[in-house]
C-alpha positions as CSV (number, residue, x, y, z in Angstrom):
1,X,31.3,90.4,5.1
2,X,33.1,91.0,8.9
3,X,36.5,90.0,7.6
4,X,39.2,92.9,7.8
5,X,36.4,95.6,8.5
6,X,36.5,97.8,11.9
7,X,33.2,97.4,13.6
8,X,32.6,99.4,16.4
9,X,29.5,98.7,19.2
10,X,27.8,100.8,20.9
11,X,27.0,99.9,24.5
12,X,29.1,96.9,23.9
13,X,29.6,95.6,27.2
14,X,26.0,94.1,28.0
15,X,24.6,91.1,26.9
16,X,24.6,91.8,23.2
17,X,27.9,92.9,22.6
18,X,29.3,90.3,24.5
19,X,27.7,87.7,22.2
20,X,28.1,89.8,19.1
21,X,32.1,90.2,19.1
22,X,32.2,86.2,20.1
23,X,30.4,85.2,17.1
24,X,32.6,88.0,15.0
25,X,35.9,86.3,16.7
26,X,34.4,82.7,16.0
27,X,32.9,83.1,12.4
28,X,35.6,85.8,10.9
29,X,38.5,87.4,11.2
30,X,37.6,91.4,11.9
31,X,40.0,93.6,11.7
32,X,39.5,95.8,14.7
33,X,36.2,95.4,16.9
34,X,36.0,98.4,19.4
35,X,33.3,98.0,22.3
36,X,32.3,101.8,23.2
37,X,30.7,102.4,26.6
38,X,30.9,104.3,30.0
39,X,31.6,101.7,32.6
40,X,35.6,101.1,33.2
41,X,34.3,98.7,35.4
42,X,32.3,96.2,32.9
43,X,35.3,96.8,30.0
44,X,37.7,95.5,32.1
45,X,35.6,92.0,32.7
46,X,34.8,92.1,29.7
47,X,38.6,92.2,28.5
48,X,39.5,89.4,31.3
49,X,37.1,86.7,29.5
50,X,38.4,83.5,27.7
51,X,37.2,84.4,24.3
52,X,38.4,88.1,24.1
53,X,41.3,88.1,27.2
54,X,44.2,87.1,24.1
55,X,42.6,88.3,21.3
56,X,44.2,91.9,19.5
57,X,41.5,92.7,17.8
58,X,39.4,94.1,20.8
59,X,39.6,97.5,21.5
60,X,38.0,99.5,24.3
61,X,36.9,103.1,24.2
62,X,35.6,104.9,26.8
63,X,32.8,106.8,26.4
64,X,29.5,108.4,26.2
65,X,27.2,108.3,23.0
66,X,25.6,111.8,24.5
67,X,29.3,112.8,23.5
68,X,29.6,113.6,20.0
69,X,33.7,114.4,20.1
70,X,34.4,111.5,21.3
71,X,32.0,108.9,19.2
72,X,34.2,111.0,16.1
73,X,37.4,110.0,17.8
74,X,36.2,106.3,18.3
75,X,34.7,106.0,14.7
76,X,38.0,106.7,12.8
77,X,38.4,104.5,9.8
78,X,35.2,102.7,11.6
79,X,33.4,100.2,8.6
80,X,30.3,99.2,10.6
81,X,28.8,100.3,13.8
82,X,25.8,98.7,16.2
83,X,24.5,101.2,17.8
84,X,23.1,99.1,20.9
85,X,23.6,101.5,24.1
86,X,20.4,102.7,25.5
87,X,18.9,103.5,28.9
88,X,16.5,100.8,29.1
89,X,14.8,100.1,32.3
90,X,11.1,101.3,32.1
91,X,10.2,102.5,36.0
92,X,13.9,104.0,36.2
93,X,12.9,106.0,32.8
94,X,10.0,107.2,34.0
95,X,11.9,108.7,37.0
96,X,14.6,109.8,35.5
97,X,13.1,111.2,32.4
98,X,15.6,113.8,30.9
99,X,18.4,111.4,31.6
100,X,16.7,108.9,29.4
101,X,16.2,111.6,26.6
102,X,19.9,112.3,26.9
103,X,21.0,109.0,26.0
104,X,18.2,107.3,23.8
105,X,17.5,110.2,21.5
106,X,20.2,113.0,21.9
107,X,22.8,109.8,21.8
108,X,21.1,108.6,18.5
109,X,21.6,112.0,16.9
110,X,25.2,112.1,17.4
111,X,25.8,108.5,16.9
112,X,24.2,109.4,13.3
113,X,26.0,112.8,12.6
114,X,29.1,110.8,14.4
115,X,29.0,108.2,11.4
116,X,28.1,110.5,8.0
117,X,30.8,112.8,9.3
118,X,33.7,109.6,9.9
119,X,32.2,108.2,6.8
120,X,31.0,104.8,8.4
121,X,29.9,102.3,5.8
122,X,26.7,100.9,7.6
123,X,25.2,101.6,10.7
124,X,22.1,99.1,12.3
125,X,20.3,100.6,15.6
126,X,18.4,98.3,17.9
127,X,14.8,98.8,18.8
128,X,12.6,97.5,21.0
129,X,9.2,96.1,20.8
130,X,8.4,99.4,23.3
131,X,8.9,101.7,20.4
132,X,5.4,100.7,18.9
133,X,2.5,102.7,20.0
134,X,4.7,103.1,23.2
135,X,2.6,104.2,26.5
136,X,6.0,104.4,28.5
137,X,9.5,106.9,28.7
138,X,11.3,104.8,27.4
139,X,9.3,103.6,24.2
140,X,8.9,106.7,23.2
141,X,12.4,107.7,23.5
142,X,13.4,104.6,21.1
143,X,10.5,105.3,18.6
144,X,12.3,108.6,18.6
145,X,15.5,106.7,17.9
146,X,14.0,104.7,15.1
147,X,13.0,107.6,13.3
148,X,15.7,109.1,13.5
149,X,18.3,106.4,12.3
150,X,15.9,105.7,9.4
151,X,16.2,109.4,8.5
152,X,19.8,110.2,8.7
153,X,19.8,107.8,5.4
154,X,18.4,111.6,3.8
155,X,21.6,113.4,6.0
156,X,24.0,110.8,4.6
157,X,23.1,111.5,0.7
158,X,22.7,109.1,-2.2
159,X,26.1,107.6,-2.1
160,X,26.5,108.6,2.1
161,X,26.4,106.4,5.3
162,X,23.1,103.8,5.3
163,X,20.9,103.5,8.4
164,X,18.8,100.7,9.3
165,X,16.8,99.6,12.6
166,X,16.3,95.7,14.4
167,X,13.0,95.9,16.2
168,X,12.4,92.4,18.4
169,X,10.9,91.5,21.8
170,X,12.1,90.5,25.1
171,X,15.6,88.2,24.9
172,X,16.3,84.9,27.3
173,X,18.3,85.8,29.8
174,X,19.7,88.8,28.8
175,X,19.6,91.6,31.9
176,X,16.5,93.1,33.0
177,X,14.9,89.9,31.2
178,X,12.4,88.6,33.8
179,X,14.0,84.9,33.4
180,X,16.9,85.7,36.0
181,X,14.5,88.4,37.7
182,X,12.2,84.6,38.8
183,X,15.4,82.5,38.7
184,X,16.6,84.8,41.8
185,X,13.6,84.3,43.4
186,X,13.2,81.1,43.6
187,X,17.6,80.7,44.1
188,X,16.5,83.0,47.7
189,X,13.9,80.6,48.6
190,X,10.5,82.1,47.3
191,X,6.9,80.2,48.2
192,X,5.1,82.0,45.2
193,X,6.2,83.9,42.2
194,X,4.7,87.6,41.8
195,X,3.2,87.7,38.1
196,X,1.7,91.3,36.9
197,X,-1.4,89.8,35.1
198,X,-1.9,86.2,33.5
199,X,-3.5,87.1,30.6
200,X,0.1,89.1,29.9
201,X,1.9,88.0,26.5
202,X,5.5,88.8,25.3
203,X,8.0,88.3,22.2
204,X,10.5,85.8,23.1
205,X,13.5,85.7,21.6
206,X,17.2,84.2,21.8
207,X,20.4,86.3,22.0
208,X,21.5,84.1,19.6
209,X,19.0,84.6,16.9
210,X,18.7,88.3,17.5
211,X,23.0,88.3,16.8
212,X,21.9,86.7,13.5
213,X,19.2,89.7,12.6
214,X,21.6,92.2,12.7
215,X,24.2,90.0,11.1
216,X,21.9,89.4,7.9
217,X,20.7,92.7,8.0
218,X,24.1,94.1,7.2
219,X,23.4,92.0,4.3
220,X,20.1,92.8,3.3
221,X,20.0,96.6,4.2
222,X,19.2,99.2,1.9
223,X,18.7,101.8,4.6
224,X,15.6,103.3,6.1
225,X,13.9,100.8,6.9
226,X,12.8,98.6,10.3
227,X,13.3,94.2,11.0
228,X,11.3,92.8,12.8
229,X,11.8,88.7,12.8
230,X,9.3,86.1,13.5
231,X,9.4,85.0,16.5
232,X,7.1,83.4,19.4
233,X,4.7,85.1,21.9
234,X,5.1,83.4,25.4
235,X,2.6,84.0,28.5
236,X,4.2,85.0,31.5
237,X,2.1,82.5,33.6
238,X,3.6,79.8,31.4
239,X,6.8,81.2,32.0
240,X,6.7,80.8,35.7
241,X,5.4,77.4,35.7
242,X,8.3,76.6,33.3
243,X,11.0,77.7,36.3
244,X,9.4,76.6,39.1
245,X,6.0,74.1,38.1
246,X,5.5,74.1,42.0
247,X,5.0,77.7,43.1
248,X,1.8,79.1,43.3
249,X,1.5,82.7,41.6
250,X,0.8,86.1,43.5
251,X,-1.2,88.5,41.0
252,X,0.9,91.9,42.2
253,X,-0.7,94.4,38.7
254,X,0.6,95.7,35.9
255,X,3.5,98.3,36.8
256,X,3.3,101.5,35.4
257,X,4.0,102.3,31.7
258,X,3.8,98.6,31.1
259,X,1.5,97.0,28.5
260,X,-0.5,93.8,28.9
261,X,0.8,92.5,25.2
262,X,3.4,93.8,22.5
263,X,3.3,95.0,19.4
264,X,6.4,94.7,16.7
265,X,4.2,95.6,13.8
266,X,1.5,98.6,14.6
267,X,-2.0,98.3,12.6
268,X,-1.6,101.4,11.2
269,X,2.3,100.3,9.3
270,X,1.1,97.2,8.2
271,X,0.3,98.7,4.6
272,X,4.1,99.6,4.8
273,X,5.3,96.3,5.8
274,X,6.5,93.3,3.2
275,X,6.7,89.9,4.6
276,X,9.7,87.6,4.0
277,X,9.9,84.2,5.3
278,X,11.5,84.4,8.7
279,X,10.9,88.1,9.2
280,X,8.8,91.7,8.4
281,X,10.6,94.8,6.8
282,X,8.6,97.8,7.5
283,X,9.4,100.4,5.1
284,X,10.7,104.0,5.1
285,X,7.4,105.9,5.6
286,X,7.3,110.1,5.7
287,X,10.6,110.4,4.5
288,X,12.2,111.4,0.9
289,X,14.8,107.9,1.0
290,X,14.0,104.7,0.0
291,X,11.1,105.8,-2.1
292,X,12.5,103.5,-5.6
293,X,14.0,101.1,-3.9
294,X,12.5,97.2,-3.9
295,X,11.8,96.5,-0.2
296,X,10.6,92.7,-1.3
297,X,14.0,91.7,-2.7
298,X,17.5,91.8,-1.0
299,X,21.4,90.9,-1.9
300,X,21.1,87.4,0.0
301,X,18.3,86.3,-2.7
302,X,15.6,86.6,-0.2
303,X,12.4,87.6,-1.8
304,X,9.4,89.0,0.3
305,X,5.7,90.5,-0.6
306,X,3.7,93.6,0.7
307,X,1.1,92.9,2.8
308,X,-2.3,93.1,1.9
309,X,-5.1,94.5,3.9
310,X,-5.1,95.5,7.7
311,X,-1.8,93.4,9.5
312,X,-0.4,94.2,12.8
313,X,1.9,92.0,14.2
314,X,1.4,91.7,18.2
315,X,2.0,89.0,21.2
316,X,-1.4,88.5,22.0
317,X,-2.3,87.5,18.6
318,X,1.0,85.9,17.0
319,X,0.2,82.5,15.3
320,X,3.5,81.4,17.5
321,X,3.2,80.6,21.0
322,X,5.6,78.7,23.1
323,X,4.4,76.1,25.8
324,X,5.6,75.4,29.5
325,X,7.7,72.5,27.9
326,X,9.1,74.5,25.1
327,X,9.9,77.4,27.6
328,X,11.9,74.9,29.5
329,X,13.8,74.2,26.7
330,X,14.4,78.4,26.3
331,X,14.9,79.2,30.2
C-alpha cells in the first residue's frame, strides 16, 4: 500500500515516528517519507541513525502543526499523513493550559484543513486512552482532536480527503512511559519504588503492535470512525515488581488529573462500537458521514459485529491482564 506513495508524519521525531518510517524503509519502498516537527535538534539525530543516515527517501521539514502555511508547504503531493504530534505530558498540560490547546486542538484543525486543501489521500490521528471521559488538560484536548478528525470526513466531501482516529493505552518504553521513569530509578540506586496507588490498572501496549494499527487501518478505513485494539490491562504494582522484584513500594497518591483505571471504550459508545477479532471500531456518532456505510466489514476481509447491550471497554475490567512474568517479558 506504502510503495511509491509520499507519507508525511506528524511529530515524527519521537518514539513513533522513529519506529513507523523503519518499518516503511524495511517492509516497502515509499517514495518520499517526510518527518514534520519543531526540534532541529531531534531531526538531526534522527537523520544520523543507521537505518535512515543513507536512505533518500527521508525528508525533514521544519515546523509547527499550529502553522497552517507551512503544514500546506510540507503536504505537497503528500499521499498519506500520521498525524502523531501532540503536547502530551499531563501535569505540564495542566500548567500550561493554552499552550496545550494550541497544539492538540488548534494543530488538529489545520492539520485537517492542511490535508482537504493539498488533497491528501488518507489521513489517521493518534488518540489516547485520556480522550475517554477525560478528567485531565490533556484528555480533553485530544477528545477534541478525535472529534474533530472524524468530522473533517463532512469538510472533505463524498469523494474528498478521509479521516480516521487510533485510540490505545500506554506503550513500553516509549517517552513519558513509566517503564524508563522506574528503570532510572533503580539505574540511580533507589531503595523503594514510589507507586501512585496499587489498585491502579493501565493499557499496555507495544510500539510495535501500535505501528501495525495504523498500518491496517490505512487498510481498513472508511473515515470517521475510532480503533481501538485489544490489548492487556497491567497493574502498576506488578509492573514494579517486574523491574526490580526486591524493592519495597512507597504509596506517594494519585497526581492530579490522573485516573485510577482507563477507559478505551466509554459505556455510553458501546452501542456504537462493532467488535472485530483483534480490535473495536467505534463508529461516526453526531455527524452526517459514515451514516450507510458497513462498519462490521473492511477491504482486508475482516468481518466484525455490533455490540449488543451495555459494553465499555476499560483497564480495570479487561478480560486481559498481564502477570509479573509476562511484564518481564514486555519491560
Amino acid at each position: 500500500m506504502f510503495d511509491n506513495k509520499v507519507i508525511l508524519i506528524t511529530g515524527g521525531t519521537g518514539s513513533f515516528g522513529h519506529m513507523f518510517a523503519g518499518r516503511l524503509l524495511r517492509d516497502y519502498k515509499p517514495k518520499k517519507i517526510i518527518i514534520f516537527s519543531r526540534d532541529e535538534l531531534k531531526q538531526y539525530e534522527m537523520a544520523q541513525r543507521g537505518e535512515f543516515k543513507s536512505e533518500s527517501a527521508m525528508r525533514y521539514f521544519i515546523g509547527d502543526v499550529r502553522d497552517y502555511d507551512r503544514l500546506v508547504q510540507a503536504m505537497k503531493d503528500v499521499d498519506f499523513v500520521i498525524h502523531a504530534a501532540a503536547l502530551k505530558h499531563v501535569p505540564i498540560a495542566e500548567y500550561n493550559p493554552t499552550e496545550c490547546v494550541k497544539t492538540n486542538i488548534d494543530g488538529a484543525m489545520n492539520v485537517t484543513r492542511a490535508a482537504i486543501d493539498s488533497g491528501v489521500e488518507k489521513v489517521i490521528a493518534l488518540s489516547t486512552d485520556k480522550a475517554a471521559n477525560p478528567i485531565n488538560l490533556y484528555g480533553a484536548t485530544k477528545l477534541a482532536s478525535d472529534k474533530i478528525f472524524c468530522a473533517a470526513n463532512n469538510m472533505a466531501g463524498e469523494d474528498g480527503t478521509r479521516f480516521s482516529v487510533v485510540r490505545y493505552g500506554n506503550v513500553v518504553g516509549s517517552r513519558g512511559s513509566v517503564v524508563p521513569f522506574f528503570q532510572k530509578i533503580i539505574d540511580d540506586g533507589a531503595t523503594e519504588l514510589p507507586i501512585t496507588d496499587a489498585r491502579m490498572t493501565r493499557f499496555w501496549i507495544t510500539l510495535d503492535a501500535g505501528v501495525d494499527l495504523v498500518m491496517k487501518g490505512f487498510d481498513r478505513m472508511y473515515g470517521g470512525e475510532i480503533y481501538v485494539p485489544k490489548i492487556p490491562s497491567m497493574r502498576v504494582v506488578d509492573l514494579a515488581k517486574a523491574l526490580a522484584p526486591n524493592l519495597p513500594h512507597k504509596i506517594v497518591g494519585i497526581r492530579p488529573g490522573e485516573k485510577l483505571h482507563e477507559v478505551m471504550v466509554p459505556l455510553e459508545l458501546g452501542r456504537d462500537t462493532v467488535e472485530f477479532k483483534d480490535h473495536y471500531v467505534i463508529k461516526p456518532v453526531g455527524i452526517s458521514y459514515g451514516t450507510d456505510i458497513d462498519y462490521t466489514k473492511n477491504d482486508m476481509g475482516e468481518v466484525g459485529r455490533m455490540i449488543e447491550g451495555e459494553f465499555e471497554y476499560a483497564s480495570d475490567t479487561n478480560p486481559d491482564f498481564l502477570n509479573v512474568e509476562d511484564l518481564k517479558n514486555y519491560a
